[in-house]
C-alpha positions in Angstrom: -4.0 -84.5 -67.1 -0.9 -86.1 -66.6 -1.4 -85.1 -62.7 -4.4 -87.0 -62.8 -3.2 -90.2 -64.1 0.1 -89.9 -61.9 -2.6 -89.8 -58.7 -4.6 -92.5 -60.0 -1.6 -94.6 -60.6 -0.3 -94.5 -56.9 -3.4 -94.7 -55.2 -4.8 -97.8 -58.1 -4.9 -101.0 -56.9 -5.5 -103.1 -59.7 -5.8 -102.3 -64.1 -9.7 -102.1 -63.5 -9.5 -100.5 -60.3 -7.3 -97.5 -62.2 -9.7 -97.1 -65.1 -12.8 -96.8 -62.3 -11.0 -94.0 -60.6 -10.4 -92.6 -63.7 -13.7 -92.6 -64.5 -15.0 -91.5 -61.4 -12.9 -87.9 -62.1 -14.6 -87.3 -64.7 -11.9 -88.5 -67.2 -13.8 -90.5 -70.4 -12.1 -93.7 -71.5 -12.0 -94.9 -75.3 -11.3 -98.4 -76.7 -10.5 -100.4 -79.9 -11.5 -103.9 -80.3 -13.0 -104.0 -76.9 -9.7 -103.1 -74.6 -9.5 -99.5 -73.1 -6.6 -98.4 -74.6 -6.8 -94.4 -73.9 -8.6 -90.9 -72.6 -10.2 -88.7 -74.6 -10.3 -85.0 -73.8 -10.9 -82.8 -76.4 -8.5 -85.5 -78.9 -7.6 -89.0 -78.1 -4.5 -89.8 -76.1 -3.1 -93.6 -76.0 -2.0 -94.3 -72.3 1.2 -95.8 -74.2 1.7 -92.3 -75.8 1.4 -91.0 -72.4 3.9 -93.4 -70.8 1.4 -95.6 -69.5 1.8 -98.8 -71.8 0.3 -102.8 -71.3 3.1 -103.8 -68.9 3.1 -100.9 -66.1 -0.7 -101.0 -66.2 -0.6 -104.7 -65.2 2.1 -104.3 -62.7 -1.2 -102.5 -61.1 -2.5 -106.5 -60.6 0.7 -107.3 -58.8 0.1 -105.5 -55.4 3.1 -103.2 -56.1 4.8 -101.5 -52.9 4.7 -98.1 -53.2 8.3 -97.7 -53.5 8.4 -99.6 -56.6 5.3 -97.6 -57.7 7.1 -94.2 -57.7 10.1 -96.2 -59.5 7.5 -96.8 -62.3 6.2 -93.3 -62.6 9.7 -92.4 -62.8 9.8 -94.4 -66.1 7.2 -92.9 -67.1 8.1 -89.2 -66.7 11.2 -89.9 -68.8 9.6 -91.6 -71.6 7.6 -88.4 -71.7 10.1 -85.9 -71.8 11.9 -88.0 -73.8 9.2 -87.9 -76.5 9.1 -84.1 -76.1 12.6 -83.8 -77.2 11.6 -86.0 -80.2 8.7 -83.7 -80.9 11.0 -80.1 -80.5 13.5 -82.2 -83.0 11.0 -82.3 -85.0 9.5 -78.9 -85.2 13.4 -77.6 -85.2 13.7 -79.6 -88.7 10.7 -78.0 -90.5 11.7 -74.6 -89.2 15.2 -75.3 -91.1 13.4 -75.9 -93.7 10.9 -73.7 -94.5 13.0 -70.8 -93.7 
């Protein structure tokens, strides 16, 4: 999935134009209060969870070059992993625990 929206990202060439392409793959959107905020699979993921928060969606509006696009997924890729290392943190902690 995260493929897919990577893809969709460089080629997008607007917010709207990104949730279309989206949705052209197949890919089903959700919302709250009106404003797509997501893609549900078989659970709901938030694009911000994903990486994919307000501000780098609406960089999409800004005709970005594709340099600076890349430079964006970059960000992206590391608030993933970093969240991954949050997550394994996590799971290490309860392991401790429960013995």
């Amino acid at each position: 999935m995260i493929a897919i929206l990577e893809n969709t990202y460089k080629t997008a060439s607007s917010e709207k134009d990104f949730y279309k392409k989206l949705q052209f793959k197949k890919i089903e959107l959700y919302s709250r209060n009106n404003t797509i905020v997501g893609v549900k699979l078989r659970r709901k993921f938030r694009f911000k969870t994903l990486g994919y928060d307000k501000s780098i969606l609406q960089e999409l509006n800004k005709n970005l070059t594709q340099n600076k696009r890349l430079n964006a997924l970059k960000r992206i890729r590391q608030h993933q992993q970093n969240q991954e290392k949050q997550q394994s943190k996590g799971r290490e902690r309860t392991r401790k625990r429960g013995h």
